[in-house]
C-alpha positions as YAML, in Angstrom:
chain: A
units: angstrom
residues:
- id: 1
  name: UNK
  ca: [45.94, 28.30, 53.12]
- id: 2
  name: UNK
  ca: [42.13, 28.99, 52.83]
- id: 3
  name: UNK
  ca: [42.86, 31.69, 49.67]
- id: 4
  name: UNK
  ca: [45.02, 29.20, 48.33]
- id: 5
  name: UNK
  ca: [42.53, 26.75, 47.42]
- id: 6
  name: UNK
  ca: [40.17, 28.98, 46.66]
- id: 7
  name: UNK
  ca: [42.65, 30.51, 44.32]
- id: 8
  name: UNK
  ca: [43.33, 27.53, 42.90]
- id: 9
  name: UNK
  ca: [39.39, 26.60, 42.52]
- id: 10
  name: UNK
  ca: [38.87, 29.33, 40.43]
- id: 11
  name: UNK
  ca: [41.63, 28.77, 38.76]
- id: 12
  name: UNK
  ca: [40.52, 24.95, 37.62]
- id: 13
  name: UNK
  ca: [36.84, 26.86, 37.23]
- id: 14
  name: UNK
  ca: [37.87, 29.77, 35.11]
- id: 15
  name: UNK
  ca: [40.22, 26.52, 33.18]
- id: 16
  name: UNK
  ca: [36.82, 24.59, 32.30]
- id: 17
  name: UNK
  ca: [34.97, 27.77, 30.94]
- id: 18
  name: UNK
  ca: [37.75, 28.31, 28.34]
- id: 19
  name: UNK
  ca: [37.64, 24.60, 27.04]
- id: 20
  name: UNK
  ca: [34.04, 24.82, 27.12]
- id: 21
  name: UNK
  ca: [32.29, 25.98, 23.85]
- id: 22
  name: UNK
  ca: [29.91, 28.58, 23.89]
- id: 23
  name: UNK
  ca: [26.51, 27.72, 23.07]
- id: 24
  name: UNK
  ca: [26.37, 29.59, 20.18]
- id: 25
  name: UNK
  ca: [29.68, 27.76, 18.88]
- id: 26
  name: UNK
  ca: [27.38, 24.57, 18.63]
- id: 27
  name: UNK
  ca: [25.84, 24.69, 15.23]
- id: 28
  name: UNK
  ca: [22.46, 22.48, 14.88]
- id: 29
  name: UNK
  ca: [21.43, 21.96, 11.47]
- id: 30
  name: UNK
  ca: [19.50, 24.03, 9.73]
- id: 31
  name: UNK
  ca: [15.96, 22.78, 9.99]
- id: 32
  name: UNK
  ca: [15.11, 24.68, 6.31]
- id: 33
  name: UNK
  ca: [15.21, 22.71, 3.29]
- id: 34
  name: UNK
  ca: [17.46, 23.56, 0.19]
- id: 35
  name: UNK
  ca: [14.99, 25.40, -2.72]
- id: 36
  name: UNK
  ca: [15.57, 22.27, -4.73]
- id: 37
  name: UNK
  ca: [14.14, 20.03, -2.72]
- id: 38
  name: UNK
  ca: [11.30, 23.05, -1.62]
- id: 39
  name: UNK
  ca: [10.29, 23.12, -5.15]
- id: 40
  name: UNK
  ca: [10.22, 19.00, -5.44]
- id: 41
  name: UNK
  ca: [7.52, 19.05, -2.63]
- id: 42
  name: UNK
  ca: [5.59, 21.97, -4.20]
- id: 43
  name: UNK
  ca: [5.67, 20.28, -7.72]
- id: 44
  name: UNK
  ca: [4.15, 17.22, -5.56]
- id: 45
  name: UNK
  ca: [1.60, 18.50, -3.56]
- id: 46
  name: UNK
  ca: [0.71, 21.01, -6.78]
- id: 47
  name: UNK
  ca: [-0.27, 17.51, -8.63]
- id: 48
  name: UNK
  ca: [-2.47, 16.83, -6.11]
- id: 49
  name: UNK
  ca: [-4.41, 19.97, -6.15]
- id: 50
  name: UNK
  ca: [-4.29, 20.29, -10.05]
- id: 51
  name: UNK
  ca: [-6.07, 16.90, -10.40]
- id: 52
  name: UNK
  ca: [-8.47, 18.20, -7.81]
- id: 53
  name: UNK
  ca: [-9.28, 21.06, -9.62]
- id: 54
  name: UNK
  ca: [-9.55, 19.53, -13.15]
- id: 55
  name: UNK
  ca: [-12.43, 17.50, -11.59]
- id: 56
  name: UNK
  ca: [-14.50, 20.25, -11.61]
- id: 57
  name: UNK
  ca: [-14.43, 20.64, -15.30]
- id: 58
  name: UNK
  ca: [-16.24, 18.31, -17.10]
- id: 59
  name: UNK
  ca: [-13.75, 16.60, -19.90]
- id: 60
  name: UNK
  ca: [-14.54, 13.25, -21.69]
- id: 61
  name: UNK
  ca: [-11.37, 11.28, -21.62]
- id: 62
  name: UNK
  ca: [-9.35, 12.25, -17.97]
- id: 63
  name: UNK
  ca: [-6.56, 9.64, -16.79]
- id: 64
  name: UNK
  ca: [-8.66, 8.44, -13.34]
- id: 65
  name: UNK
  ca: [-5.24, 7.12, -11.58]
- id: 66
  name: UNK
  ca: [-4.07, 9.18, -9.06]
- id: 67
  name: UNK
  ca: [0.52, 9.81, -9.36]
- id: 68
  name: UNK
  ca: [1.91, 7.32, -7.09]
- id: 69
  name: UNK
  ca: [5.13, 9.70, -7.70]
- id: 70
  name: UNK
  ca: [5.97, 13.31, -8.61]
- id: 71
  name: UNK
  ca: [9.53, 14.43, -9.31]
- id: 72
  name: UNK
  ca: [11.12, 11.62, -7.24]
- id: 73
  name: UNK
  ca: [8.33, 12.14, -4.34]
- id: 74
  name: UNK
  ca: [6.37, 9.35, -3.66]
- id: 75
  name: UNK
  ca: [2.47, 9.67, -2.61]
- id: 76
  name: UNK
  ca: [2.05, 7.34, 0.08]
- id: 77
  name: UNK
  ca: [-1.09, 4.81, -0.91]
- id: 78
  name: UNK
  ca: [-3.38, 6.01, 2.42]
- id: 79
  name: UNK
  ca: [-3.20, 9.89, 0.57]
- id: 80
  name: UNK
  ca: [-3.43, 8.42, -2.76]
- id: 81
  name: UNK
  ca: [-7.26, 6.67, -1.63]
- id: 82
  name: UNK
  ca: [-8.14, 9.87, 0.06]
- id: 83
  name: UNK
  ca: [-7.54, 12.05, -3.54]
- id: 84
  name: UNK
  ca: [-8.77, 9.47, -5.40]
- id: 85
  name: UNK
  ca: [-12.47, 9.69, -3.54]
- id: 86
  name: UNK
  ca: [-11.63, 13.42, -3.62]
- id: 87
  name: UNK
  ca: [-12.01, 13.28, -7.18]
- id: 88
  name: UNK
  ca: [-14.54, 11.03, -7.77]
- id: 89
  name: UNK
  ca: [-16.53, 13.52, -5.37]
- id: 90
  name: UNK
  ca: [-15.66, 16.20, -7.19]
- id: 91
  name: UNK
  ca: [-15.94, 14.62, -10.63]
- id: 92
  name: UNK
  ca: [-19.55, 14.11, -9.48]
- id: 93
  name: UNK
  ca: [-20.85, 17.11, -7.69]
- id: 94
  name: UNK
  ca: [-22.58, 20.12, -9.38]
- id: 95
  name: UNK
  ca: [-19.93, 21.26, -11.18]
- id: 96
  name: UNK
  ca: [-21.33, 25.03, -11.29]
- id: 97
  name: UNK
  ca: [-20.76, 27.96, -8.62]
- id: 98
  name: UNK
  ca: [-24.21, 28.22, -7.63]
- id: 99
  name: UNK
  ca: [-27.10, 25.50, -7.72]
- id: 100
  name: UNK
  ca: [-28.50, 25.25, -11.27]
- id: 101
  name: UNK
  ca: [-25.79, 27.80, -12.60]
- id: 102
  name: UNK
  ca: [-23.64, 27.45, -15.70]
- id: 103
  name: UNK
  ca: [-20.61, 24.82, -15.44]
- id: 104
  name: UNK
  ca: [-16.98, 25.49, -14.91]
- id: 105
  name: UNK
  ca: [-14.93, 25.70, -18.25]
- id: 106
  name: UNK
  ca: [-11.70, 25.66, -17.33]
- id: 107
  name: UNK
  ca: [-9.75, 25.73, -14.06]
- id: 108
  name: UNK
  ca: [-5.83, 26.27, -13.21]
- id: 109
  name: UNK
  ca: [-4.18, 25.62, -9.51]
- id: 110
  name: UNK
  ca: [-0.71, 26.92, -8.20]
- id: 111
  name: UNK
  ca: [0.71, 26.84, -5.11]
- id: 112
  name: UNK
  ca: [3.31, 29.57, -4.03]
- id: 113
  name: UNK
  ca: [5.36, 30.66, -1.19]
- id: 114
  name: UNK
  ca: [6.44, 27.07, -0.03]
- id: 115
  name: UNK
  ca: [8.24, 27.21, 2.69]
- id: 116
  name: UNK
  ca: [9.66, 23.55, 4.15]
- id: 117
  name: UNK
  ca: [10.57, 22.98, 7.27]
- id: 118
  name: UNK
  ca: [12.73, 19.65, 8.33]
- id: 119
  name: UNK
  ca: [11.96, 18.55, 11.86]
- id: 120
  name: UNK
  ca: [14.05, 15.04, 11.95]
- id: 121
  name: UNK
  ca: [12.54, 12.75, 9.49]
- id: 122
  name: UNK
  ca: [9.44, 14.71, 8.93]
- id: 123
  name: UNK
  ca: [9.39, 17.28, 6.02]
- id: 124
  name: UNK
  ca: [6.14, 20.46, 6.31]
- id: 125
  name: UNK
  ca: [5.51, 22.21, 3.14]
- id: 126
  name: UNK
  ca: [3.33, 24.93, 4.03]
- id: 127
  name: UNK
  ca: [2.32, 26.81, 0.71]
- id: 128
  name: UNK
  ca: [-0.46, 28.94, -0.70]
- id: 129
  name: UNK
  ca: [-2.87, 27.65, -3.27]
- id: 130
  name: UNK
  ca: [-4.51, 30.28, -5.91]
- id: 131
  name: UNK
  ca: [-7.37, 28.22, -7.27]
- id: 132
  name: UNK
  ca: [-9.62, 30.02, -10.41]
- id: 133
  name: UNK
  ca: [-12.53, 27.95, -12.15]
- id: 134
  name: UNK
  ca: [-13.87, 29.57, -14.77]
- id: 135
  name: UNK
  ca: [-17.84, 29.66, -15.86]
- id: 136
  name: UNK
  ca: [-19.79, 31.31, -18.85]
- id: 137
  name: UNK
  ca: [-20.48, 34.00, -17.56]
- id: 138
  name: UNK
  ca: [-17.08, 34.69, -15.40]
- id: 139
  name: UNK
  ca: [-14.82, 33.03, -13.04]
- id: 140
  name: UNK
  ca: [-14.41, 32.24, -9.16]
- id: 141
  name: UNK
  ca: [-10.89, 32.85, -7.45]
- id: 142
  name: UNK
  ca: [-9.62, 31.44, -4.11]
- id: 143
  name: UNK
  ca: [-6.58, 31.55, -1.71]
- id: 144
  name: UNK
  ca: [-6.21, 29.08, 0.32]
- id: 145
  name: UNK
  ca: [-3.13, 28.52, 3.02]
- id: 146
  name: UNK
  ca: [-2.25, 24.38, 3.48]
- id: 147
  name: UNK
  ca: [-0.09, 22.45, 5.27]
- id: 148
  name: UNK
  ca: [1.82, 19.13, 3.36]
- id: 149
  name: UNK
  ca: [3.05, 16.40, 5.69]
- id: 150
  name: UNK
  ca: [6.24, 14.49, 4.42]
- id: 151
  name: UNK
  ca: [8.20, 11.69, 5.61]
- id: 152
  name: UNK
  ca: [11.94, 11.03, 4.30]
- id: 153
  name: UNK
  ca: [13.67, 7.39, 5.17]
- id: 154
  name: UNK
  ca: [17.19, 7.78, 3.97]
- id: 155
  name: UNK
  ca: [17.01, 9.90, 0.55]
- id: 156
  name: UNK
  ca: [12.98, 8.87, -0.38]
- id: 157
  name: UNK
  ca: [10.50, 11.42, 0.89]
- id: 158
  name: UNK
  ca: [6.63, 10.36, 0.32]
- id: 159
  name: UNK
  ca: [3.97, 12.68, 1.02]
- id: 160
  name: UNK
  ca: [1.40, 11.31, 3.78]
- id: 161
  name: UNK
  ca: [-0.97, 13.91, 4.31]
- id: 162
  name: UNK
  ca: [-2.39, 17.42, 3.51]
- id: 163
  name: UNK
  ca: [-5.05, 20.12, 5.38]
- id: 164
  name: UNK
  ca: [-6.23, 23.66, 4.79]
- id: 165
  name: UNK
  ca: [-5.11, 25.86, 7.52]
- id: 166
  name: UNK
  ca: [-7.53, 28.29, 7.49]
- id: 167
  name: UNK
  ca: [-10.54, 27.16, 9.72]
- id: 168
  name: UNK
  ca: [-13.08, 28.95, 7.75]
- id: 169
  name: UNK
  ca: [-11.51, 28.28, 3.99]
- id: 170
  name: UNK
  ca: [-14.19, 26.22, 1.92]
- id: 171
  name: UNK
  ca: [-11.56, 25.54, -1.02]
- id: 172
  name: UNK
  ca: [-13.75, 24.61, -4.13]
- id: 173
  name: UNK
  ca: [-11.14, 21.81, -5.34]
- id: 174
  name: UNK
  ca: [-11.78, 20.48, -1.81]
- id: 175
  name: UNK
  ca: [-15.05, 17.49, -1.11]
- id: 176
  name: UNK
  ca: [-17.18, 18.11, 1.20]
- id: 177
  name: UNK
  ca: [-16.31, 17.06, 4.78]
- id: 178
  name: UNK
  ca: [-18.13, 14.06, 5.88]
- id: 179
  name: UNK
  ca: [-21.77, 13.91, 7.45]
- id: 180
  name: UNK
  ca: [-21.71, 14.32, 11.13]
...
């Protein structure tokens, strides 16, 4: 009687693991953005940096206003105050590469390699920024990994914050970090 239930227990065990998917038959979704909406978020974040940049040079007549929105991506107001000192900084320092040196004449930003990553109603953009500012007598070029901090409610996605991942990076299109 004993190997009959036991029989049958396996039986009713052996049942269950049939009807139960396998773990790999459960398919999450795919925490990677579409390269449409990648290339939304780099356009976005590329503003940002642009502006930065342009600060450097000097130019006469410069829209001050920071985007409040950049291909359907909205800058949320608390990153659009931190640029906007970021560029009055900028706008002001010694626009030069060394103390007392010639100017910059011209600078261009781009950001490559976006990748996005989706991690429930966050969106991070992390991306590579190729900075050059040009002088009289040459040019300064700079790398610079950063990380882009999105939030999406329903099909809006604002930006809400930025930082350089590299520790030691000292991007030029960057103000100087606060007094401690």
């Amino acid at each position: 009687m004993a190997r009959a239930w036991t029989r049958t227990g396996l039986s009713v065990v052996l049942a269950g693991c049939v009807l139960v998917p396998a773990s790999s038959a459960v398919r999450e979704p795919s925490p990677r953005v579409d390269a449409d909406t990648t290339r939304q978020l780099t356009a976005a974040a590329r503003a940002l940096l642009v502006r930065r940049s342009e600060a450097l040079v000097q130019r006469r007549h410069r829209d001050r206003r920071a985007p409040t929105e950049v291909l359907g991506v909205r800058i949320s107001p608390g990153v659009a105050r931190v640029q906007e000192r970021a560029v009055r900084e900028l706008e002001n320092r010694n626009r030069a590469p060394v103390e007392g040196g010639p100017a910059y004449t011209g600078a261009r930003t781009r950001l490559d390699g976006g990748e996005a990553i989706r991690t429930g109603d966050r969106i991070t953009l992390e991306a590579v920024e190729h900075t050059e500012v040009r002088y009289d007598t040459g040019s300064l070029v700079q790398s610079v990994r950063r990380r882009f901090e999105f939030r999406t409610r329903g099909e809006q996605i604002t930006l809400v914050g930025e930082r350089v991942l590299d520790p030691a990076a000292h991007p030029v299109n960057d103000p100087e970090p606060p007094a401690r």
